[in-house]
C-alpha positions in Angstrom: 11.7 107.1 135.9 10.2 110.0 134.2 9.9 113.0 136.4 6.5 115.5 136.3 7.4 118.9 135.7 10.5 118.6 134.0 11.4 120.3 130.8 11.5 123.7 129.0 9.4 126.5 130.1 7.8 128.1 127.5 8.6 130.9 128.0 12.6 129.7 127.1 11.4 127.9 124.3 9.0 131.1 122.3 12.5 132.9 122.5 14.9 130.6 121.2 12.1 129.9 118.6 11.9 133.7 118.2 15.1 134.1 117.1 15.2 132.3 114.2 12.0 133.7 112.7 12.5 136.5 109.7 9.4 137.8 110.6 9.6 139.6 114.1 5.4 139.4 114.2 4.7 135.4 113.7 3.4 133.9 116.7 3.4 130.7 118.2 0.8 128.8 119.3 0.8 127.4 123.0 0.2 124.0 121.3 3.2 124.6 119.4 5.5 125.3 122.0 4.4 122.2 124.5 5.3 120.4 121.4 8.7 122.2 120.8 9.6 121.6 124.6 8.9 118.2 124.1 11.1 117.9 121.6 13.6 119.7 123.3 13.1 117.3 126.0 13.8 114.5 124.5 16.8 115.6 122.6 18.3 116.4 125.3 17.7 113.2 126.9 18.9 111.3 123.9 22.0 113.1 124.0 22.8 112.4 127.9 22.1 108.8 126.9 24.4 108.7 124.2 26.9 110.2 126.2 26.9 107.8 128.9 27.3 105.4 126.1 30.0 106.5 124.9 31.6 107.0 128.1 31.5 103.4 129.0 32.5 102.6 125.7 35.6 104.6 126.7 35.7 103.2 130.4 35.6 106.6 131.7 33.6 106.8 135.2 31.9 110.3 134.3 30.3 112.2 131.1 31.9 115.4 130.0 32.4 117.4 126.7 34.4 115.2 124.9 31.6 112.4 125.0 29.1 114.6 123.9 30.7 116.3 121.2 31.9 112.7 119.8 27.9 111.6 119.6 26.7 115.0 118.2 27.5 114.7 114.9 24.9 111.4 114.5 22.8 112.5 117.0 22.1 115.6 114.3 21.8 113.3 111.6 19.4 111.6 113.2 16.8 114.0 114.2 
């Protein structure tokens, strides 16, 4: 079911990382960042997941905000 090729370009993920450094010179390795996307990845995944959970849960035929902003709160706790 998993898909090659899929996920964050690293390019995307050095600037969100970039924005939340205080120091404008720290770098990031390229190991670093195929492990942030990675990451990325699969919290995103887990979050579709959990909002098709709770969709069903609800007996609603599609995902939308609501869903997902009922499972963020754990979901945060959790990673």
């Amino acid at each position: 079911m998993e898909e090659a090729g899929v996920g964050f370009r690293k390019e995307l993920v050095s600037k969100l990382l970039n924005l939340h450094f205080r120091d404008k010179k720290t770098k990031v390795s390229t190991d670093a960042l195929q492990l942030m996307a990675e990451m990325l990845k699969i919290f995103v995944v887990e979050a579709a997941v959990r909002g098709v959970r709770q969709a069903q849960a609800e007996d609603l035929p599609r995902v939308d905000v609501d869903q997902l902003e009922k499972v963020l709160p754990q979901l945060l706790l959790d990673f």
